[in-house]
PLY file of the C-alpha trace (Angstrom):
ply
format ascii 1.0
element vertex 181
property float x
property float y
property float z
element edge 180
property int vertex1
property int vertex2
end_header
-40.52 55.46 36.46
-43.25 58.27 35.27
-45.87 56.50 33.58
-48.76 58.32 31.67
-52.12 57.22 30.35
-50.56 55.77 26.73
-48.00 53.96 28.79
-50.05 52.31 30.79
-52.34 51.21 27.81
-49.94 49.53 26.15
-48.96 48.29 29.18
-51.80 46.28 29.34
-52.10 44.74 26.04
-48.61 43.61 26.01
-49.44 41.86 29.30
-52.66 40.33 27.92
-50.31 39.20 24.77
-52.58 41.54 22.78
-50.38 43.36 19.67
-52.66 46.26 18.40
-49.72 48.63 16.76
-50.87 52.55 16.87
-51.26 54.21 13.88
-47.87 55.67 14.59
-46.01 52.52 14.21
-47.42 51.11 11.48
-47.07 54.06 9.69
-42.86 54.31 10.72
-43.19 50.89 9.23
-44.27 51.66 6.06
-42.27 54.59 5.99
-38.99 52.10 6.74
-39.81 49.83 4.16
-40.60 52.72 1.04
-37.25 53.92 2.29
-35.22 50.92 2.23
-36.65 49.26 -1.34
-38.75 52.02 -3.02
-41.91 54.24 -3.26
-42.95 51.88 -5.77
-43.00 48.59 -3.78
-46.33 46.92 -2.36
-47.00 46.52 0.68
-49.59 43.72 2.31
-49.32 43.11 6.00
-50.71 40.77 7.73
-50.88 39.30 11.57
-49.32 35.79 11.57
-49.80 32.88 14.65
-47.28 31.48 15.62
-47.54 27.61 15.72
-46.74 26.27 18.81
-44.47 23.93 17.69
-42.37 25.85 16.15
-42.41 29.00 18.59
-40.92 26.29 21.00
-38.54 25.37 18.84
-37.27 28.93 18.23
-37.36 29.95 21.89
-35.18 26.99 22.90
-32.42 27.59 20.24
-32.09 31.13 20.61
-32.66 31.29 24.58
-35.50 34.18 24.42
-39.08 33.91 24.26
-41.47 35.68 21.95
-43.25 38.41 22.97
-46.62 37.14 22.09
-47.97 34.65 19.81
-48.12 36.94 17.14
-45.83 38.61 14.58
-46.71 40.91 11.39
-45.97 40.04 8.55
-45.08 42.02 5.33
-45.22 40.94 2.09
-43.26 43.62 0.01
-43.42 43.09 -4.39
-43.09 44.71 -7.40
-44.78 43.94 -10.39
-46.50 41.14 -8.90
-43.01 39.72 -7.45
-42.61 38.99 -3.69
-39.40 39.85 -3.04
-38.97 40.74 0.50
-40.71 39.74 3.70
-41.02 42.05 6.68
-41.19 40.57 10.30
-42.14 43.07 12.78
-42.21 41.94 16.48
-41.05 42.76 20.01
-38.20 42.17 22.49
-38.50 43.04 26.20
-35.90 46.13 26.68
-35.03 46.55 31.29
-38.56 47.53 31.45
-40.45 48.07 28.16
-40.71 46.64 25.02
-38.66 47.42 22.02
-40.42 47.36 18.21
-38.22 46.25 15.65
-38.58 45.12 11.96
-36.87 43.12 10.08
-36.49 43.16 6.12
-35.97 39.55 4.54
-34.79 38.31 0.76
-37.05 35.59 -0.34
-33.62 33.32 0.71
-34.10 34.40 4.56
-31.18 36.46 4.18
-31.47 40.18 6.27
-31.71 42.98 3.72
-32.04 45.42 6.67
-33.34 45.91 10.69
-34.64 49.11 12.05
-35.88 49.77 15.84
-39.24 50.86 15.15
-40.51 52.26 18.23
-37.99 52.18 21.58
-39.59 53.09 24.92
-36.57 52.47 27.36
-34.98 56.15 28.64
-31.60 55.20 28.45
-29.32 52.17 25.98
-31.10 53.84 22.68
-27.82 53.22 20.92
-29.67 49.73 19.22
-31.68 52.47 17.02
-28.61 53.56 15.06
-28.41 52.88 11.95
-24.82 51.92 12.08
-25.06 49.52 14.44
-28.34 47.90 12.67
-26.14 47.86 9.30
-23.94 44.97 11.03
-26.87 42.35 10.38
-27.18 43.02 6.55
-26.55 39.48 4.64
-26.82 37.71 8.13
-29.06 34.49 8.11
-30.45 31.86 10.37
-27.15 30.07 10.20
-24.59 33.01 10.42
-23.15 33.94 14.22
-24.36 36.36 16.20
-22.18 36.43 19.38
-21.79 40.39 20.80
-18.58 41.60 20.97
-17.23 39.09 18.13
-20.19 39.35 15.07
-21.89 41.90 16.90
-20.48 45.39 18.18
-21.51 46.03 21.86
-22.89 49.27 22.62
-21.50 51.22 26.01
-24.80 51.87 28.13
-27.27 49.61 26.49
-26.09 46.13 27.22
-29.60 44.53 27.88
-30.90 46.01 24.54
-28.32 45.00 22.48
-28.24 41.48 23.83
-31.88 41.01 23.72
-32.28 42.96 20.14
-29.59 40.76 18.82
-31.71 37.26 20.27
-34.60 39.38 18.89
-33.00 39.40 15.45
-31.74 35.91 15.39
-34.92 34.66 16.58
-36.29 36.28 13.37
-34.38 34.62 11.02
-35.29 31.13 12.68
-38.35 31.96 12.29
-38.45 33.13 8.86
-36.84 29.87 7.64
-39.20 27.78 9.37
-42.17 29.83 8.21
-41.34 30.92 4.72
-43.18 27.99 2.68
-46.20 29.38 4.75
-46.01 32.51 3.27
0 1
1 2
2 3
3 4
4 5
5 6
6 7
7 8
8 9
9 10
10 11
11 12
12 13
13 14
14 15
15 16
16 17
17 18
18 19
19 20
20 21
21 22
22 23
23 24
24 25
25 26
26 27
27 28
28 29
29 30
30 31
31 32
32 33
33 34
34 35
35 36
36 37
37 38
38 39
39 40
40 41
41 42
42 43
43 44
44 45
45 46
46 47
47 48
48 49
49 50
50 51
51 52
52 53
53 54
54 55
55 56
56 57
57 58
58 59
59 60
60 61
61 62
62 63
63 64
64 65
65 66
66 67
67 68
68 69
69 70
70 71
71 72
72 73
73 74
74 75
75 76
76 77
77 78
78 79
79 80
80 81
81 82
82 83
83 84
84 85
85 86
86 87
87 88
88 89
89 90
90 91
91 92
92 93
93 94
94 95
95 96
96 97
97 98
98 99
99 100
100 101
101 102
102 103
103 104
104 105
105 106
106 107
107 108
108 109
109 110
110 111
111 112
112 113
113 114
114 115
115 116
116 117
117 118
118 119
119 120
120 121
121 122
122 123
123 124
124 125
125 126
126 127
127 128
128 129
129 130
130 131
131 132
132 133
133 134
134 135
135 136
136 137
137 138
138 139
139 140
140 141
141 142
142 143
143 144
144 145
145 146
146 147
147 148
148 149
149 150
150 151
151 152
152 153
153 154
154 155
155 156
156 157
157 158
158 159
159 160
160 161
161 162
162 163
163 164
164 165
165 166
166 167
167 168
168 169
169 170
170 171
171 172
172 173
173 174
174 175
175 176
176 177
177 178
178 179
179 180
């Protein structure tokens, strides 16, 4: 595997737990989110911790740990109205992490997810939009079994099964956390 100086970098604060997000992501972000609910939305993001109790619980139901202790959070409104809530974390891909977002209704219901930044050479079929369409409406109680609710992708079987934890972790998440919001 070729690794160059950026690589390696991030590399590093992964391994330390660390999430510092380039310029370049946070700015495909923002660019996601205008794009899926309007120019006119804003926009306040925010790191979150993740209590430990409830990180636990999450990890045990869905089988996957987070990446770190840490998540950002979005708070998207209009006119003074929070109406959707952006969760933007990380799943381990074979070898390197894959940053995703996910865009929430104020019911924990997925308005939309989008692979933000994808590192792995090979499996990138989990940043089609086609394939991320499939989790619209999906919630912390729907089904997300690949293969059945879930369309398997030829070639990228580890990052669709660990995006689709990913994504259901999410939405365990989100319902646990949205009154802290």
């Amino acid at each position: 595997m070729y690794f160059n100086k950026l690589n390696i970098t991030i590399l590093i604060y992964f391994s330390m737990g660390i999430l510092i997000y380039p310029q370049s992501i946070k700015k495909k972000t923002f660019d996601i989110i205008h794009s899926e609910l309007g120019k006119d939305v804003e926009i306040i993001s925010s790191k979150f911790k993740i209590p430990s109790n409830i990180k636990s619980r999450v990890e045990k139901e869905v089988r996957q740990r987070f990446y770190s202790d840490v998540v950002y959070i979005f708070k998207i409104s209009k006119t003074d109205s929070v109406f959707s809530i952006g969760i933007l974390d990380n799943v381990y891909g074979k070898s390197m992490p894959i940053t995703f977002l996910v865009l929430f209704n104020t019911e924990g219901n997925i308005l939309s997810t989008n692979v933000i930044k994808y590192r792995e050479s090979y499996g990138g079929g989990v940043k089609i939009k086609s394939w991320n369409n499939q989790f619209k409406g999906k919630n912390s109680k729907s089904n997300y079994k690949i293969g059945e609710d879930i369309d398997s992708i030829s070639g990228a079987t580890i990052s669709v099964r660990s995006l689709t934890k990913g994504i259901r972790k999410l939405t365990l998440l989100y319902r646990e956390i949205k009154s802290k919001l």
